[in-house]
C-alpha positions in Angstrom: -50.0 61.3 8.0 -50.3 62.6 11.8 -46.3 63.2 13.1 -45.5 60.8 15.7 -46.0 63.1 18.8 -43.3 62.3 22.2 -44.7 64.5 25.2 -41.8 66.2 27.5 -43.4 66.0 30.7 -40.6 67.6 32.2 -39.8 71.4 31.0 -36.6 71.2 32.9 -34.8 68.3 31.5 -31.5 70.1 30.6 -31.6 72.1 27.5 -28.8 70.3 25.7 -30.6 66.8 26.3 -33.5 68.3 24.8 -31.5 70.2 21.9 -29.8 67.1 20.8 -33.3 64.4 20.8 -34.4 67.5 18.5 -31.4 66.9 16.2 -31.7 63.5 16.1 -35.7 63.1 16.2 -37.0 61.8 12.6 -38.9 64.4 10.1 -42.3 62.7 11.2 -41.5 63.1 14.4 -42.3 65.7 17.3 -41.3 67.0 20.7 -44.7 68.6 22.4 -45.9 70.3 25.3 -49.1 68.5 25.4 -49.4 64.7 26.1 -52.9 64.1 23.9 -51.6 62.5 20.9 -48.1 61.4 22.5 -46.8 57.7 21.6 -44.3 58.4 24.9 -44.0 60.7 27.5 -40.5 61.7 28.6 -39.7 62.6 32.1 -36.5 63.4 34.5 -38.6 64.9 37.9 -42.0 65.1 37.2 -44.1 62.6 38.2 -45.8 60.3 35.6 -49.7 60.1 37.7 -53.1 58.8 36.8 -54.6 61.9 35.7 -51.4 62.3 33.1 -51.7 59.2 31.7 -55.5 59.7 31.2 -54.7 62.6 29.2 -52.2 60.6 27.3 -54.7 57.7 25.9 -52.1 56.7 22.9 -49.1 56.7 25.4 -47.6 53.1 25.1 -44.0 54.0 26.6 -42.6 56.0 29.5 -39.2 57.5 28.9 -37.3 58.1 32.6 -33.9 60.0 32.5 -32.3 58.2 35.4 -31.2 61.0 36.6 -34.2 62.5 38.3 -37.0 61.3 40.7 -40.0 61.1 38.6 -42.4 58.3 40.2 -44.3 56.3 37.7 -48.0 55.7 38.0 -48.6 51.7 37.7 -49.9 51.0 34.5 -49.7 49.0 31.4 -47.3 51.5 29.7 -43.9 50.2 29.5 -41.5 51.8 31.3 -37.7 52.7 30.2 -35.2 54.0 32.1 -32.7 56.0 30.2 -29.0 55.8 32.1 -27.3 59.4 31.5 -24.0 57.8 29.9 -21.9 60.9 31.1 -22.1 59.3 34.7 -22.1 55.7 32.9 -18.6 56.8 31.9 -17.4 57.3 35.5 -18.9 54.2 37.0 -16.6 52.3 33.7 -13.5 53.7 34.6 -13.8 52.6 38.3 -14.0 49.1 36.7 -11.3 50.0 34.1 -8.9 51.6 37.1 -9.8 48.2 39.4 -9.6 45.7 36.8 -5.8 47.5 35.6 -4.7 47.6 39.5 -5.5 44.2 40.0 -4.1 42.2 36.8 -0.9 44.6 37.3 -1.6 46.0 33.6 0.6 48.9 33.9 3.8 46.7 35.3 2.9 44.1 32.4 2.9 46.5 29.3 5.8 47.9 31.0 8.1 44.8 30.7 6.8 44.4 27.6 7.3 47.4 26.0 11.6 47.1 27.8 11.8 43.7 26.6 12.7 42.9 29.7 11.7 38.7 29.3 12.9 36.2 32.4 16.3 34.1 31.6 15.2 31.0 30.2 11.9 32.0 28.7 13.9 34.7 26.1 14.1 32.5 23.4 11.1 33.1 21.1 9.3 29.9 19.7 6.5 29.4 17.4 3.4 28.6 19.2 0.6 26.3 19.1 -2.3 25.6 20.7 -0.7 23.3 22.7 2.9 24.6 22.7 3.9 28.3 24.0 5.8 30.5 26.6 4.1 31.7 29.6 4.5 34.7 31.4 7.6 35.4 29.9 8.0 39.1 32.0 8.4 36.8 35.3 4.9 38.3 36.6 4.4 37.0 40.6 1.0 37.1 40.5 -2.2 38.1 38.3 -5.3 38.4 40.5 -8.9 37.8 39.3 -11.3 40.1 40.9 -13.4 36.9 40.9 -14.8 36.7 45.0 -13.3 39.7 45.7 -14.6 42.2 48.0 -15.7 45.9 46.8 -16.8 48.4 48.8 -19.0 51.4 47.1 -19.1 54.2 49.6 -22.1 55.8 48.0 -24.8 54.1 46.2 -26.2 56.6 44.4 -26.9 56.9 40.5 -23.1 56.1 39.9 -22.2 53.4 42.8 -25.6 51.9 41.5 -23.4 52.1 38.1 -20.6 50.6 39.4 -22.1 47.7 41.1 -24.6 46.6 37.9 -21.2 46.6 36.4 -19.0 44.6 38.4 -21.8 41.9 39.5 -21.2 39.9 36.2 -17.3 39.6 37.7 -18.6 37.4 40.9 -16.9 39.9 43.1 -18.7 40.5 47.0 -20.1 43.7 46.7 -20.5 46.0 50.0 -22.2 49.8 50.7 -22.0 52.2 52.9 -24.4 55.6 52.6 -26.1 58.1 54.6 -29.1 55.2 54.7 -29.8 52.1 54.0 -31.8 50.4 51.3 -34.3 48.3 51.9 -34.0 44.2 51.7 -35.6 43.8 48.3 -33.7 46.6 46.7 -30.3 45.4 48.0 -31.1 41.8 46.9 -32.5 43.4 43.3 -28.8 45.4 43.5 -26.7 42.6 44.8 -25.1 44.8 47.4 -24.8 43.8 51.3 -24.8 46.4 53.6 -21.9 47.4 56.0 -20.9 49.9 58.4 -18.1 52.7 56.5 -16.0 50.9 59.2 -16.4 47.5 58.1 -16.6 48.1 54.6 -13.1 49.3 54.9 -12.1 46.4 56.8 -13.4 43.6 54.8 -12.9 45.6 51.4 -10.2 44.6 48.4 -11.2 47.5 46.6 -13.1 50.6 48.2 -14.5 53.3 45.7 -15.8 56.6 46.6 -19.0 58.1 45.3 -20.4 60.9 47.4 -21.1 64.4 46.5 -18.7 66.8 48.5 -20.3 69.2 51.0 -18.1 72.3 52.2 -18.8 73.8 55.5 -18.0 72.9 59.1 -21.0 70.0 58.8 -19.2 69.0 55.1 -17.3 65.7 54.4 -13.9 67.9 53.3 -11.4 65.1 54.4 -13.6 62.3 55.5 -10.8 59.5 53.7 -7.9 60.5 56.0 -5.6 58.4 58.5 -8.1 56.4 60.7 -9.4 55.4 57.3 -6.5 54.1 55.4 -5.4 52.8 58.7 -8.5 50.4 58.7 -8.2 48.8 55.2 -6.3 45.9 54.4 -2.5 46.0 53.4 -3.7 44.3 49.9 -6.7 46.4 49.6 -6.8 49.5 46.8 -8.7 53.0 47.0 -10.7 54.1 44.0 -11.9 57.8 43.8 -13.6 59.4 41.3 -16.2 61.6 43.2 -14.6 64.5 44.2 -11.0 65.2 45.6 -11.6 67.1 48.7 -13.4 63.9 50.4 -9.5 62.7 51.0 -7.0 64.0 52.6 -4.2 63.8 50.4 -1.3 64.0 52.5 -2.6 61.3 54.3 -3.2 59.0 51.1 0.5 59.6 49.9 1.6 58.4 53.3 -0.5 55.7 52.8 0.8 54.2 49.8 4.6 55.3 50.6 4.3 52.9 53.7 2.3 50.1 51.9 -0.8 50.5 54.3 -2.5 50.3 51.3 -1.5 48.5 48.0 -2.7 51.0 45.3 -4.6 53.9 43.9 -6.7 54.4 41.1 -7.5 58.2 41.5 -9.3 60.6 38.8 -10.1 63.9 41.0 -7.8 66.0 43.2 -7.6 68.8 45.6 -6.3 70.9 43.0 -7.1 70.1 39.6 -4.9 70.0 37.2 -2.4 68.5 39.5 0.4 71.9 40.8 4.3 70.2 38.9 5.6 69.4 42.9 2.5 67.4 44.4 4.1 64.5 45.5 1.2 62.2 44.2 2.9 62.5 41.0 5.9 61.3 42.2 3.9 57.6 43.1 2.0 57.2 40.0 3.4 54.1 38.3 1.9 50.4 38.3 0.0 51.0 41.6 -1.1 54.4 41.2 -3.2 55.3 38.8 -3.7 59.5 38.0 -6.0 60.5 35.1 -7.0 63.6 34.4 -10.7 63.8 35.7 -11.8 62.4 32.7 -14.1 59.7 34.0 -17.2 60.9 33.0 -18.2 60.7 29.4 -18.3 64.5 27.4 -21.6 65.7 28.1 -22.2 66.5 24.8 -21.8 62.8 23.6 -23.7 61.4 26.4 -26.5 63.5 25.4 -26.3 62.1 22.1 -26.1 58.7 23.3 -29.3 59.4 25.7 -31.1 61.1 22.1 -30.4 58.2 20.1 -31.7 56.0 23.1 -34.9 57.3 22.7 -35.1 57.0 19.6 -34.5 53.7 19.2 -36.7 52.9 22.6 -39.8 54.8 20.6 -39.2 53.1 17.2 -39.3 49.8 19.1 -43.0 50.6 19.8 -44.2 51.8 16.8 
């Protein structure tokens, strides 16, 4: 019996992708060089054209690592589009850090873990359906994210994340980048578009996703005073891009005078963060320091993105 045959289109697609879909590929099955006898054709930045896909005649699937730019010839083929979870993983810990910051998780398992219950709801008491003691911790308020605003400055592969994952919450979402989409992609994205100005303006949440660029035409420092300055007293910064887009100083200040409510922050100037940096000395129930561990281990995600396959190409066959 002929092996089932998946044609990498792409030579470059990064070694350990390719190493772990050949760890995880079926006996009968084959990663080749040649797309004649291929079931799929997997791509990251090469183009997917007519004259391919007349060399392919079995081809019944395109594989996209949604990563790269590969353009896809129209066709019958269906088409996947394989997310690369390690940048999955960052794009869920922005919702994580915004959906801790704005149920106050941190201050809740906090007085829980003290024991630290409001006179007059101490007493325990079996519970019902019906019959029970709420908010027993004395907690002000528990926002919903539900109509709130969130501003993604960046919508590239991981602000695209972020948004597909935080429409299902009915929050507003806003964007900001170097251009703007066109009408039919921001309605097929559910993003409006806004001004970096405006964004931070209107914005409950903002969230940084830009790549950092050194050099005297770089963004080194582009979240600084003006900035902060502009969002809203209630409002909370996200960022898990890169650490030198803000400038630090200028984001403790920020939070030390309540200019802005919060932080959920996973990158830094320095990384890991020097004992004295006087972030440290904020993080708490409204400021939020991990360890830049946003993005899923590469070597998982590549596994993830093997199995993916996989599972896309057994679906077919």
């Amino acid at each position: 019996m002929d092996r089932l045959k998946i044609y990498q289109a792409d030579p470059k697609i990064h070694a350990e992708q390719i190493a772990a879909l050949q760890r995880t590929l079926p006996e009968s099955w084959a990663l080749v060089d040649r797309p004649e006898e291929a079931i799929a054709i997997l791509t990251e930045n090469v183009d997917v054209n007519e004259a391919m896909l007349k060399q392919a005649p079995r081809a019944r699937l395109v594989l996209r690592l949604d990563t790269g730019e590969a353009n896809i010839a129209p066709s019958t083929l269906a088409v996947v589009n394989l997310s690369n979870t390690g940048l999955i993983g960052v794009a869920e810990h922005v919702v994580a850090l915004i959906l801790t910051l704005s149920r106050h998780l941190l201050w809740v398992a906090r007085k829980a873990a003290a024991h630290e219950w409001v006179p007059g709801r101490d007493q325990p008491i079996l519970t019902n359906q019906k019959k029970y003691t709420y908010n027993w911790i004395g907690l002000e308020k528990s926002d919903a994210i539900y109509a709130k605003k969130v501003g993604i400055v960046g919508l590239g592969h991981i602000g695209r994340a972020v948004a597909s994952r935080l429409r299902p919450f009915g929050v507003r979402l806003l964007y900001t980048d170097l251009r703007r989409f066109d009408p039919r992609q921001e309605k097929e994205l559910g993003v409006q578009w806004r001004e970096l100005d405006d964004l931070l303006r209107e914005s409950d949440f903002v969230t940084l996703h830009l790549r950092f660029v050194e050099g005297p035409d770089g963004n080194e420092n582009m979240f600084g005073v003006r900035q902060f300055a502009l969002m809203k007293p209630s409002a909370y910064f996200i960022n898990t891009s890169r650490g030198r887009l803000v400038d630090e100083a200028a984001l403790v200040e920020a939070l030390r005078s309540h200019k802005i409510a919060g932080a959920g922050l996973d990158v830094f100037h320095y990384e890991p963060l020097p004992p004295d940096h006087p972030l440290l000395s904020l993080a708490g129930d409204n400021v939020i320091l991990t360890a830049h561990t946003a993005g899923t281990y590469n070597p998982e995600a590549w596994q993830t993105t093997a199995e993916e396959i996989v599972e896309r190409v057994r679906d077919i066959v």
